[in-house]
mmCIF file of the N, C-alpha and C atoms, coordinates in Angstrom:
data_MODEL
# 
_entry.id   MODEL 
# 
loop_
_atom_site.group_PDB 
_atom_site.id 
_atom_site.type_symbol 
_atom_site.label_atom_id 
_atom_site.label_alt_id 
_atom_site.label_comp_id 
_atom_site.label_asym_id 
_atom_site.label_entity_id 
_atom_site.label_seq_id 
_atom_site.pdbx_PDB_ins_code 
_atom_site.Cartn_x 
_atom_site.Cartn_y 
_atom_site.Cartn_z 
_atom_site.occupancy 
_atom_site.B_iso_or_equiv 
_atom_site.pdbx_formal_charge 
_atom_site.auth_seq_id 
_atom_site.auth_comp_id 
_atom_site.auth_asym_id 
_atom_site.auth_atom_id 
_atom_site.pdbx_PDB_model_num 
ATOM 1   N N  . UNK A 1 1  ? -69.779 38.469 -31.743 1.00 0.00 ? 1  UNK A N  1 
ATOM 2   C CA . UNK A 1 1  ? -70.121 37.254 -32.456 1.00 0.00 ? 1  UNK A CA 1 
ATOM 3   C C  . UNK A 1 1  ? -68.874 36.387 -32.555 1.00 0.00 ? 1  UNK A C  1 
ATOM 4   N N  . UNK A 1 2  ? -69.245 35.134 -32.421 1.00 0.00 ? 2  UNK A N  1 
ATOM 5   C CA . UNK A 1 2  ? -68.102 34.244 -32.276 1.00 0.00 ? 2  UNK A CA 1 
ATOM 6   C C  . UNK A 1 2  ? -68.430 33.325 -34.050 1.00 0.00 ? 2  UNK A C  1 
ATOM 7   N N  . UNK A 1 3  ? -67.201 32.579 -33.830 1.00 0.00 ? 3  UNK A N  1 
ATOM 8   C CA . UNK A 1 3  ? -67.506 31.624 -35.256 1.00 0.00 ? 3  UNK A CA 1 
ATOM 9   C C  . UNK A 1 3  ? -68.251 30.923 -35.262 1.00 0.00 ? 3  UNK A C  1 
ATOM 10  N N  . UNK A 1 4  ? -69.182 29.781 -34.476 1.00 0.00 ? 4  UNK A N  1 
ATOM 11  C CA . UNK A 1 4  ? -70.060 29.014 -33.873 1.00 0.00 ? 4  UNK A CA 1 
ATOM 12  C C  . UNK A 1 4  ? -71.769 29.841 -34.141 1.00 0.00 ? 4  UNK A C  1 
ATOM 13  N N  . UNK A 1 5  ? -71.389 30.887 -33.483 1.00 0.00 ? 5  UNK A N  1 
ATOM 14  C CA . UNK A 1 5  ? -72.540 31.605 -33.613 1.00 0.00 ? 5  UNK A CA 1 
ATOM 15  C C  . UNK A 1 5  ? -73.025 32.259 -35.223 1.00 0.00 ? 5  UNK A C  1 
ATOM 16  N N  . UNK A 1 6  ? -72.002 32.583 -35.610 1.00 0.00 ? 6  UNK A N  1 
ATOM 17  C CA . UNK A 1 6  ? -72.217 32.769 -37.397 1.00 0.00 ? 6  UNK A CA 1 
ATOM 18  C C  . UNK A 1 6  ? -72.568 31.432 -38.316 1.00 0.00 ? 6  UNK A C  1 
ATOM 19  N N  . UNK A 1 7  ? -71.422 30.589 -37.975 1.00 0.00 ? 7  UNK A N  1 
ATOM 20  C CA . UNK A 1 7  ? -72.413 29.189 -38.645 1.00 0.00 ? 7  UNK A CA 1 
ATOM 21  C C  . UNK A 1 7  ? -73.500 28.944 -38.250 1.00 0.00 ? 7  UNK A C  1 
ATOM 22  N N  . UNK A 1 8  ? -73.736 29.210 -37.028 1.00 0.00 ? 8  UNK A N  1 
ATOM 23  C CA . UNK A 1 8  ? -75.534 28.524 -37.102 1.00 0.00 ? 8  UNK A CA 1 
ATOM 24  C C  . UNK A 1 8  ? -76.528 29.613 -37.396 1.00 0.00 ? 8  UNK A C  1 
ATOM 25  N N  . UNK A 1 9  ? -76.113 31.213 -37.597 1.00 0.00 ? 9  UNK A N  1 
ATOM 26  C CA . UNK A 1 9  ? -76.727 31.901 -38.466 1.00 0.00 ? 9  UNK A CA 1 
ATOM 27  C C  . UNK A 1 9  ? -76.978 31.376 -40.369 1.00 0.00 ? 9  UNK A C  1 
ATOM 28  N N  . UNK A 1 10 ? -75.656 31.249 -40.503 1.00 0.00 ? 10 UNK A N  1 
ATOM 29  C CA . UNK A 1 10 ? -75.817 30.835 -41.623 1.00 0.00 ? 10 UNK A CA 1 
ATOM 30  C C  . UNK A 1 10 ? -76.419 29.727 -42.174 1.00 0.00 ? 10 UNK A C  1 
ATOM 31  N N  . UNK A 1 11 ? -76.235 29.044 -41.751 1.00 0.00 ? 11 UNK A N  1 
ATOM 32  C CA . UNK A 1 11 ? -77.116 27.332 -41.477 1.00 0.00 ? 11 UNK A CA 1 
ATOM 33  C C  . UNK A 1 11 ? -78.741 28.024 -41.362 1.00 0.00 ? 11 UNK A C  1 
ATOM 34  N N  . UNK A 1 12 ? -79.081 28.936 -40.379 1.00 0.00 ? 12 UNK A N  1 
ATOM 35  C CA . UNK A 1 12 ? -80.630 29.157 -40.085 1.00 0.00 ? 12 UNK A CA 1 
ATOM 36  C C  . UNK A 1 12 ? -80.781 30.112 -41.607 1.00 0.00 ? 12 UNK A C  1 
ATOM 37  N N  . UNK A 1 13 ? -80.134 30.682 -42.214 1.00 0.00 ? 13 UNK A N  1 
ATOM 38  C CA . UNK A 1 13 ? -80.718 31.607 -42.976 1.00 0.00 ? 13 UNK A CA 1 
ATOM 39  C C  . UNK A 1 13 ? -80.773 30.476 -44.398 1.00 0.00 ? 13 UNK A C  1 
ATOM 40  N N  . UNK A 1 14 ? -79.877 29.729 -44.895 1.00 0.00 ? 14 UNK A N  1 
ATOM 41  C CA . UNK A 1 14 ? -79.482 28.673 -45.696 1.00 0.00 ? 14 UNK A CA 1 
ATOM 42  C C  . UNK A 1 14 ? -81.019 27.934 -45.874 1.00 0.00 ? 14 UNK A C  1 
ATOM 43  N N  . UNK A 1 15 ? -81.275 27.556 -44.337 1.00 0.00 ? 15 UNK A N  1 
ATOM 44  C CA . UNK A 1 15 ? -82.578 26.396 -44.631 1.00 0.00 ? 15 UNK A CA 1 
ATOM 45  C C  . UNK A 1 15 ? -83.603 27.008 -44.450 1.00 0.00 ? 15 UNK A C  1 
ATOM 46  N N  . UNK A 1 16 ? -84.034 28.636 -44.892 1.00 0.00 ? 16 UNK A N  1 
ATOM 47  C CA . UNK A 1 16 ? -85.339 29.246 -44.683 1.00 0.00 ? 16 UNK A CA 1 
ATOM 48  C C  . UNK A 1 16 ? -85.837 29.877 -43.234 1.00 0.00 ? 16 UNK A C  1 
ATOM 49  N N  . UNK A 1 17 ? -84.898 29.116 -42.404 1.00 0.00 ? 17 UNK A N  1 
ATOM 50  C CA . UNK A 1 17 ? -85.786 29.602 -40.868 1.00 0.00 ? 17 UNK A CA 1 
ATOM 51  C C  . UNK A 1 17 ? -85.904 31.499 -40.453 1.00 0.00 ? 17 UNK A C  1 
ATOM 52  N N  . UNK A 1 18 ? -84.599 31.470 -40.952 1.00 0.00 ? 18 UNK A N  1 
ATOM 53  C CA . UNK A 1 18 ? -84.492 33.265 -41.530 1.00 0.00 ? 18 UNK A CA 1 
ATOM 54  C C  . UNK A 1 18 ? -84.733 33.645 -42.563 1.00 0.00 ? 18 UNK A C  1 
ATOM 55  N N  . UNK A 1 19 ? -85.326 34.366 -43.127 1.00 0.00 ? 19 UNK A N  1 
ATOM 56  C CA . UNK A 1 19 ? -85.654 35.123 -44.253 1.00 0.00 ? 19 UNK A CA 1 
ATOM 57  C C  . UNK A 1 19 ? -84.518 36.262 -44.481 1.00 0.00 ? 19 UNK A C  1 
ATOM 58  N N  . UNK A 1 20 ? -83.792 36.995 -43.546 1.00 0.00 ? 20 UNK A N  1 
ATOM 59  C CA . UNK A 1 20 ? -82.846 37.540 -44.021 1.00 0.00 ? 20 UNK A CA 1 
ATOM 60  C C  . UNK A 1 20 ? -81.524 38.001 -42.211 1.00 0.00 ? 20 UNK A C  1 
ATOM 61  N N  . UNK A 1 21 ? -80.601 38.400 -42.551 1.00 0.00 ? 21 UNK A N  1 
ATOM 62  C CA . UNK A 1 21 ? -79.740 38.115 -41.928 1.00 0.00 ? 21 UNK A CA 1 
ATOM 63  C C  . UNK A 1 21 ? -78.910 39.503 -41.360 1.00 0.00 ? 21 UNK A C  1 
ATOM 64  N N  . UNK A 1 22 ? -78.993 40.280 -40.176 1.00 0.00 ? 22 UNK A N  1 
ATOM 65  C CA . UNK A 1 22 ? -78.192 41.988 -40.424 1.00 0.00 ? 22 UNK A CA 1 
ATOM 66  C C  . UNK A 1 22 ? -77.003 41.526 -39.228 1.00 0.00 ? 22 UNK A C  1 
ATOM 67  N N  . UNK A 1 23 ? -75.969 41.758 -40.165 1.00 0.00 ? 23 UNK A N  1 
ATOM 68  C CA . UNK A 1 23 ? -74.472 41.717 -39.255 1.00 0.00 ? 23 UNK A CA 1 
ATOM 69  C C  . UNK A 1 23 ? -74.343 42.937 -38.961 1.00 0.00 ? 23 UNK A C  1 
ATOM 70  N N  . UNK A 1 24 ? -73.599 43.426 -38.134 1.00 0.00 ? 24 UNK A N  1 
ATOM 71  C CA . UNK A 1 24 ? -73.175 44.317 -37.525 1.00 0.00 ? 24 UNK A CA 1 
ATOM 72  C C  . UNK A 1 24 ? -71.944 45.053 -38.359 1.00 0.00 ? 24 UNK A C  1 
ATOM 73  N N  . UNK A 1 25 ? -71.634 46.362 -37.974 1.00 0.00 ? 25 UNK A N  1 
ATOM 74  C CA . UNK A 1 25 ? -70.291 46.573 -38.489 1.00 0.00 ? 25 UNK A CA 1 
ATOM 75  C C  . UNK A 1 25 ? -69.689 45.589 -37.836 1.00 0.00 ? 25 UNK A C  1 
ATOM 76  N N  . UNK A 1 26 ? -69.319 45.725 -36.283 1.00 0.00 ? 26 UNK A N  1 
ATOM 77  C CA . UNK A 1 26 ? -68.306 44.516 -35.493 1.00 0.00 ? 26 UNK A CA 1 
ATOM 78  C C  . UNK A 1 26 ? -68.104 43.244 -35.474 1.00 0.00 ? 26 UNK A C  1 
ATOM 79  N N  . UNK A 1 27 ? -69.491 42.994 -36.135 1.00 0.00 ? 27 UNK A N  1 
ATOM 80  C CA . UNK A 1 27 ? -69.668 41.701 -36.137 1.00 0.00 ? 27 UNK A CA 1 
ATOM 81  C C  . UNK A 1 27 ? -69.296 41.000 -37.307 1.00 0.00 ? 27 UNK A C  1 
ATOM 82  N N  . UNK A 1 28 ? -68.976 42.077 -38.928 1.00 0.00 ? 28 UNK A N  1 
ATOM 83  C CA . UNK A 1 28 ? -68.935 41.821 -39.704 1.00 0.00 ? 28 UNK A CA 1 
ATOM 84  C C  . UNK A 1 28 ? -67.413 40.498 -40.216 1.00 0.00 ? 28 UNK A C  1 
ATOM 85  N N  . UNK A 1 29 ? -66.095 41.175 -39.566 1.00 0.00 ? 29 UNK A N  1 
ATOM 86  C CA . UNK A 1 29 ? -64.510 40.232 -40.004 1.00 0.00 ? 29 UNK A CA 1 
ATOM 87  C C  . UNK A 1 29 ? -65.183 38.900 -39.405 1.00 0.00 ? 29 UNK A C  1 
ATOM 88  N N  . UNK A 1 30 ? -65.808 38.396 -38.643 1.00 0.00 ? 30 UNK A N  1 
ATOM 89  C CA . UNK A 1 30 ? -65.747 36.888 -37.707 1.00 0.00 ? 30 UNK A CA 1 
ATOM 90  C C  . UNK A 1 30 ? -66.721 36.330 -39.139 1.00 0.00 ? 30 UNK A C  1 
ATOM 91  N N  . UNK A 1 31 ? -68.099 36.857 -39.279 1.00 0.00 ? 31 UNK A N  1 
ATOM 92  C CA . UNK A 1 31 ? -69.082 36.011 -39.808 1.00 0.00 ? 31 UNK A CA 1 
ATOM 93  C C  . UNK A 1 31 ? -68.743 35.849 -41.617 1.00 0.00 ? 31 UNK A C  1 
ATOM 94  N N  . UNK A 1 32 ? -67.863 37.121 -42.105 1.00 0.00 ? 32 UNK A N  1 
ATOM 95  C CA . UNK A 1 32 ? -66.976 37.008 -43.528 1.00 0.00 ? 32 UNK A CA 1 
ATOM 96  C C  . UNK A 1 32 ? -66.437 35.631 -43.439 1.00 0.00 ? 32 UNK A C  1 
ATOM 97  N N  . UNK A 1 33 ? -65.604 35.563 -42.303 1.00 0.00 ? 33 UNK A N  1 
ATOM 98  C CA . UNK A 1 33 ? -64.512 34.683 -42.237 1.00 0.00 ? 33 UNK A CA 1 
ATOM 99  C C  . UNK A 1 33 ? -64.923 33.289 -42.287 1.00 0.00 ? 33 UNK A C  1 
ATOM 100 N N  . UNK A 1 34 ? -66.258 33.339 -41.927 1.00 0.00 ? 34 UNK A N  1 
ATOM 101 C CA . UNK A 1 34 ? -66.954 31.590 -42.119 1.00 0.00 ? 34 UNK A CA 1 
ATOM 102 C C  . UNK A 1 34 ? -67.595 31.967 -42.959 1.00 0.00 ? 34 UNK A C  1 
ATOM 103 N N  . UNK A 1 35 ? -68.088 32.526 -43.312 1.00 0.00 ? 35 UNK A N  1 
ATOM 104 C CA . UNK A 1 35 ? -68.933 33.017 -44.895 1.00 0.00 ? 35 UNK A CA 1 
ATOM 105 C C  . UNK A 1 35 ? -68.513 32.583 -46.288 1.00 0.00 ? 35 UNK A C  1 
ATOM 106 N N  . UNK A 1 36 ? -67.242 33.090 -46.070 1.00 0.00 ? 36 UNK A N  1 
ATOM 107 C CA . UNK A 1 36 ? -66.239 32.313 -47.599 1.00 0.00 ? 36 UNK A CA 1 
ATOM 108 C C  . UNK A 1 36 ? -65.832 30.937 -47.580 1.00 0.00 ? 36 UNK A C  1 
ATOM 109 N N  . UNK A 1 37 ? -65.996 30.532 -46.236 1.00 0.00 ? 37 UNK A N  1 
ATOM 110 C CA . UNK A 1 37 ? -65.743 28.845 -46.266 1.00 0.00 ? 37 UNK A CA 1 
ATOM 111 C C  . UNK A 1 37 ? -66.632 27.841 -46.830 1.00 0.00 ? 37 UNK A C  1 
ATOM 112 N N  . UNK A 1 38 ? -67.594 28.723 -46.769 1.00 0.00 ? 38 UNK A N  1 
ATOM 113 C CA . UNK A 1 38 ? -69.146 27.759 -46.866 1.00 0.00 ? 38 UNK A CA 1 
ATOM 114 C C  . UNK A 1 38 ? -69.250 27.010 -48.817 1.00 0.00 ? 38 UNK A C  1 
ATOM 115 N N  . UNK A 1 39 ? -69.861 26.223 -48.593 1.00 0.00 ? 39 UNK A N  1 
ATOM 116 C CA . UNK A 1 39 ? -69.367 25.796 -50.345 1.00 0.00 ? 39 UNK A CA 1 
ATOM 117 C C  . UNK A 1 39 ? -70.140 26.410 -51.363 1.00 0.00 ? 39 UNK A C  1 
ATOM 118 N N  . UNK A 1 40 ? -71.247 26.687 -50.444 1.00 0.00 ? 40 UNK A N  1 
ATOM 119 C CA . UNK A 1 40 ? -72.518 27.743 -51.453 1.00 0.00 ? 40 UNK A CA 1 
ATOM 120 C C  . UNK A 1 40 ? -72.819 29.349 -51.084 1.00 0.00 ? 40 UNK A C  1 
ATOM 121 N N  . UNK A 1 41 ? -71.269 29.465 -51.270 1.00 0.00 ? 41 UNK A N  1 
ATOM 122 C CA . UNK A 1 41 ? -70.997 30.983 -50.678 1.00 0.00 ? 41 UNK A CA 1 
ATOM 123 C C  . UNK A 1 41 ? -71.571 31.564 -51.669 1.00 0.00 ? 41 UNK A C  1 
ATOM 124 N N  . UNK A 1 42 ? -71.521 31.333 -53.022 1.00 0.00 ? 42 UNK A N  1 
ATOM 125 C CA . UNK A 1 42 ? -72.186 32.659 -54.093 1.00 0.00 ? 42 UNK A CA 1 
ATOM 126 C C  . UNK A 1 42 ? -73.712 32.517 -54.084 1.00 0.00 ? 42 UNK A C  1 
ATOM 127 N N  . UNK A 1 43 ? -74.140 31.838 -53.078 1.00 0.00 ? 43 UNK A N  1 
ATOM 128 C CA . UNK A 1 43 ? -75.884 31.668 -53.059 1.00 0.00 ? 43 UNK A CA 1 
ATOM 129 C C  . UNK A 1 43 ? -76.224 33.189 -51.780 1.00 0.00 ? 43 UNK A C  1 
ATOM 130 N N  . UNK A 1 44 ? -74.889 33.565 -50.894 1.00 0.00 ? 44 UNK A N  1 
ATOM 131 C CA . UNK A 1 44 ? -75.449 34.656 -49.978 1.00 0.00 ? 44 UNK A CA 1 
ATOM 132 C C  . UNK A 1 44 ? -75.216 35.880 -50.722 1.00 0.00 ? 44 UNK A C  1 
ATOM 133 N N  . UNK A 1 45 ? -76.039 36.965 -50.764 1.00 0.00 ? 45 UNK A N  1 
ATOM 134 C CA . UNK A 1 45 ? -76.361 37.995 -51.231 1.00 0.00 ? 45 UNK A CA 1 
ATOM 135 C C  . UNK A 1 45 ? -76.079 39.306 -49.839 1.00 0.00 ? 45 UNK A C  1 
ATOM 136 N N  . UNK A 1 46 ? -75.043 39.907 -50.199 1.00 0.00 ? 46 UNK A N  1 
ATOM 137 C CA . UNK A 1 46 ? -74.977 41.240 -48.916 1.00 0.00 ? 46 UNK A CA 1 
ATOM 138 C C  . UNK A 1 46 ? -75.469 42.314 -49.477 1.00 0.00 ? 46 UNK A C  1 
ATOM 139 N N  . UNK A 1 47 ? -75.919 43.249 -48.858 1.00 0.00 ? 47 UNK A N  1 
ATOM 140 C CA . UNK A 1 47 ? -76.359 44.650 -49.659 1.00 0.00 ? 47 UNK A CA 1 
ATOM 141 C C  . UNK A 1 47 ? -76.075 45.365 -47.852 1.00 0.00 ? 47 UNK A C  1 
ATOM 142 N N  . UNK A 1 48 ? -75.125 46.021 -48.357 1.00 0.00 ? 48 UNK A N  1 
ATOM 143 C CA . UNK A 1 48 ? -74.539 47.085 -47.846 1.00 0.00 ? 48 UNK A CA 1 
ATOM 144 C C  . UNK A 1 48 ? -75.610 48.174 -47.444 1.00 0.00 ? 48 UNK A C  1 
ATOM 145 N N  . UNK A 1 49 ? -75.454 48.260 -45.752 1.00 0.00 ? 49 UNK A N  1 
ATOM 146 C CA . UNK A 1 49 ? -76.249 49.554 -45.035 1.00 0.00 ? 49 UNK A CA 1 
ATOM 147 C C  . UNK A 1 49 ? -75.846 50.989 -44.546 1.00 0.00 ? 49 UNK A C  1 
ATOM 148 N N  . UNK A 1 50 ? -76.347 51.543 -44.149 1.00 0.00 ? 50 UNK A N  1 
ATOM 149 C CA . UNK A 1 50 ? -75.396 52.750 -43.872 1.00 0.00 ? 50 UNK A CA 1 
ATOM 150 C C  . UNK A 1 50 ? -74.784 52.669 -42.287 1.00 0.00 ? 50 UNK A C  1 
ATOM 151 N N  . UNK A 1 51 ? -73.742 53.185 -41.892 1.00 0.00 ? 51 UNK A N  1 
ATOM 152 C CA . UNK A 1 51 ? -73.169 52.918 -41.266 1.00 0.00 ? 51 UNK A CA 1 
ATOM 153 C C  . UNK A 1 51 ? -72.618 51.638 -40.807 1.00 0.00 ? 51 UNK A C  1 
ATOM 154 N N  . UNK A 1 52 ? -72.208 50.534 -42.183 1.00 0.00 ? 52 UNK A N  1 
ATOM 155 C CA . UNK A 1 52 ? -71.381 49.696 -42.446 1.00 0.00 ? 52 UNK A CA 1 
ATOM 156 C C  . UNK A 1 52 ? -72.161 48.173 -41.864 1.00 0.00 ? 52 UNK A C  1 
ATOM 157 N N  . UNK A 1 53 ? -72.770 48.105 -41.765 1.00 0.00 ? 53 UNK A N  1 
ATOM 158 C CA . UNK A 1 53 ? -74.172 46.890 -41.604 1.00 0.00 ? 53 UNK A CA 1 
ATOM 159 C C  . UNK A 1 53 ? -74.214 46.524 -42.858 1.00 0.00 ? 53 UNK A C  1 
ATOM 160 N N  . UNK A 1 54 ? -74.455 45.139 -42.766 1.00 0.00 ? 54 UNK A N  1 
ATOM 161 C CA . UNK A 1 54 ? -74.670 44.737 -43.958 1.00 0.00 ? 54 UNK A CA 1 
ATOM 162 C C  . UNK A 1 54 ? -76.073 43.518 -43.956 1.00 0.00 ? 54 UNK A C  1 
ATOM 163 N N  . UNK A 1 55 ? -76.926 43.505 -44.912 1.00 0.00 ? 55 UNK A N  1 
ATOM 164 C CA . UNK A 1 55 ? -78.353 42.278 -44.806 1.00 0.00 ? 55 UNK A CA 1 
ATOM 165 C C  . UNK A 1 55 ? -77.771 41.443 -45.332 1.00 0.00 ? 55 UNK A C  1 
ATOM 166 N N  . UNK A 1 56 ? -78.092 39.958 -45.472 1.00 0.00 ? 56 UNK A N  1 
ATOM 167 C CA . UNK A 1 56 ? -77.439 39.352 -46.096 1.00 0.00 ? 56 UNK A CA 1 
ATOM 168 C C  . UNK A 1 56 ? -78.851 38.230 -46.301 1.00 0.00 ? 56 UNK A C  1 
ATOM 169 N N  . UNK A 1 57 ? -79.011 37.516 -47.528 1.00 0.00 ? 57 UNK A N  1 
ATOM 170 C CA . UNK A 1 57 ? -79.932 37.194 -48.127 1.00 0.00 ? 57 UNK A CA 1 
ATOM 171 C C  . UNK A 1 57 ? -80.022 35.604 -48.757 1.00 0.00 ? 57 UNK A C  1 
ATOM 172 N N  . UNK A 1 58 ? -80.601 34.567 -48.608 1.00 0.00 ? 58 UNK A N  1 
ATOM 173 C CA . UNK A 1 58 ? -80.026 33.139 -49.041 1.00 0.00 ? 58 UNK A CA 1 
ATOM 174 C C  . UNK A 1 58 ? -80.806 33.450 -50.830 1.00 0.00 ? 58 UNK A C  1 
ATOM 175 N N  . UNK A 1 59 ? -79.747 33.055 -51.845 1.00 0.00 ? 59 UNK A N  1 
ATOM 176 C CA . UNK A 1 59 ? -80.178 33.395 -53.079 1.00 0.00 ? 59 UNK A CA 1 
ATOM 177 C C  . UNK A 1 59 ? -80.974 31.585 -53.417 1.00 0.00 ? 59 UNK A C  1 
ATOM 178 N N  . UNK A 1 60 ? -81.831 31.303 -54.647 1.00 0.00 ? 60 UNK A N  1 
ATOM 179 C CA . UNK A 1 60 ? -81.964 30.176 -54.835 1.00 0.00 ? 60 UNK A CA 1 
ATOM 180 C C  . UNK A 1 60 ? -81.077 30.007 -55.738 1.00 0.00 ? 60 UNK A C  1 
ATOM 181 N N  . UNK A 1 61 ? -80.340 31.032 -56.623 1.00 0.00 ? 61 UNK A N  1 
ATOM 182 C CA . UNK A 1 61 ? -79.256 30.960 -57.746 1.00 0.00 ? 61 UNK A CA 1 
ATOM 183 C C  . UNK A 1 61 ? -78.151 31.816 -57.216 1.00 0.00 ? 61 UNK A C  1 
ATOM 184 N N  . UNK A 1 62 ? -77.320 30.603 -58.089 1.00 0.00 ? 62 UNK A N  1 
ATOM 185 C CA . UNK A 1 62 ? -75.994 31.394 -57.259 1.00 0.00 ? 62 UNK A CA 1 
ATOM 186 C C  . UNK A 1 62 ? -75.600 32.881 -57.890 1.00 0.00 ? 62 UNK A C  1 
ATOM 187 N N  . UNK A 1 63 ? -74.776 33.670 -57.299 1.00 0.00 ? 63 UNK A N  1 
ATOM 188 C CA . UNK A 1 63 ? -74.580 34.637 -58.382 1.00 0.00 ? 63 UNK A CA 1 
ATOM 189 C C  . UNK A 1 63 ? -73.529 34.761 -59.035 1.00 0.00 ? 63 UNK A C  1 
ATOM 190 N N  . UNK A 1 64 ? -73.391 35.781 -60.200 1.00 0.00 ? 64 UNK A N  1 
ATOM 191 C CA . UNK A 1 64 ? -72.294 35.410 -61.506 1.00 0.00 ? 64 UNK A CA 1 
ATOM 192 C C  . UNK A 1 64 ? -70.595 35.959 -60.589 1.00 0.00 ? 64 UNK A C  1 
# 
């Protein structure tokens, strides 16, 4: 996964077109790294998978 390709994940999961979002372990440092840039970063929700996958979820509230 490149950076390009994570923003327009995030962008698709943001405006509904995804309902939810599974990074990879490998894939995980690139799509973090634009993840925290975003301005409505406390609206994405990760829940941790086994063997280091993570879902990631567009919240309508941000979280605390």
């Amino acid at each position: 996964m490149d950076e390009a390709l994570a923003a327009k994940q995030i962008d698709e999961l943001r405006n509904g077109i995804i309902s939810e979002l599974l990074v990879k372990k490998e894939d995980f440092p690139v799509f973090r790294a634009v993840l925290v840039k975003q301005p409505d970063f406390k609206r994405f929700r990760g829940i941790a998978q086994r063997g280091g996958h993570v879902i990631y979820h567009y919240m309508d509230a941000p979280r605390s």
